[in-house]
Structures are given as C-alpha cells and as structure tokens.
C-alpha positions as CSV (number, residue, x, y, z in Angstrom):
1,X,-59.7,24.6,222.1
2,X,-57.0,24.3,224.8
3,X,-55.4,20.8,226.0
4,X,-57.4,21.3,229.3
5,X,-61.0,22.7,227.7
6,X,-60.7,18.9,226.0
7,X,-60.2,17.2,229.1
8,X,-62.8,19.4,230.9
9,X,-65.5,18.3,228.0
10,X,-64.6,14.7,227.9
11,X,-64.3,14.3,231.7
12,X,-68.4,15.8,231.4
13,X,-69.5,13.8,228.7
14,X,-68.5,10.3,231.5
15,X,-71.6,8.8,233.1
16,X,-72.4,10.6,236.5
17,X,-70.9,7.3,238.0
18,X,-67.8,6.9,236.2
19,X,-64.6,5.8,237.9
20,X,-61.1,7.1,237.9
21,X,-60.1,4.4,235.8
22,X,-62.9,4.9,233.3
23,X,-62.0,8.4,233.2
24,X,-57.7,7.8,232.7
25,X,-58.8,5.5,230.0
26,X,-60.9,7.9,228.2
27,X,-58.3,10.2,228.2
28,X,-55.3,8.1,227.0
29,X,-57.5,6.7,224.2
30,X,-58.3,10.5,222.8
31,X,-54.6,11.6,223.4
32,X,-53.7,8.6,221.1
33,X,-56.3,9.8,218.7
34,X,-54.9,12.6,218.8
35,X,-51.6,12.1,218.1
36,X,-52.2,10.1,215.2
37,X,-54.4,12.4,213.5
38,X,-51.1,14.5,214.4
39,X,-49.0,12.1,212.6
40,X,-51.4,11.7,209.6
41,X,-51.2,15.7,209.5
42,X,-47.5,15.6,209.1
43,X,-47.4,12.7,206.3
44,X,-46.2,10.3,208.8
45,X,-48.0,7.0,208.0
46,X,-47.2,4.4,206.3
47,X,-48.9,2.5,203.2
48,X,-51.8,0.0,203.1
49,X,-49.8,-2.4,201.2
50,X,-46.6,-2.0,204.0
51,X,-49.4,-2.4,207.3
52,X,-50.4,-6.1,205.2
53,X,-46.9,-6.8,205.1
54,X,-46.7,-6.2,208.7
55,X,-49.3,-7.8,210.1
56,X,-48.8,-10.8,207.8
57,X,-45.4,-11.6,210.1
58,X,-48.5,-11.3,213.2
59,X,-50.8,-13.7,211.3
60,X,-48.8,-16.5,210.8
C-alpha cells in the first residue's frame, strides 16, 4: 500500500464530522507508528533494562 492509499483509508475511517486538526493528528500519530515499527525493523531499539534506566533520571 502506497504512502497516500494510507492516508486516503485513515482520512475515511475519521467521523463524518471530524476536523482538520483531528485529521493532522491522526496522521502524525500513524507516521510515528510507523517509523518506529521502521526502527524496530532495523534493530534500532534499545533494551528494557536501558528505557528503566532512563526514565528513572524522569522519576525522581
């Protein structure tokens, strides 16, 4: 499926009286989902163990 057949579906699944906003925000979230499903593809992630160590710094 093309870049544009997935906008074209997702823009059709929004409620009949969706806005613009609704619509841009649906879109950035499934481009984001998509790249890290990208990233994950590649081996780019990082351990479960290193995201606790991170967030831990958050946390505090």
């Amino acid at each position: 499926m093309t870049v544009k057949e997935k906008i074209i579906q997702a823009v059709e699944k929004l409620p009949a009286d969706a806005t613009i906003e609704e619509a841009m925000e649906r879109l950035l979230f499934l481009a984001k989902v998509e790249r890290g499903l990208n990233q994950a593809e590649a081996g780019e992630t990082i351990s479960h163990m290193e995201v606790k160590e991170r967030m831990s710094k958050w946390l505090k």
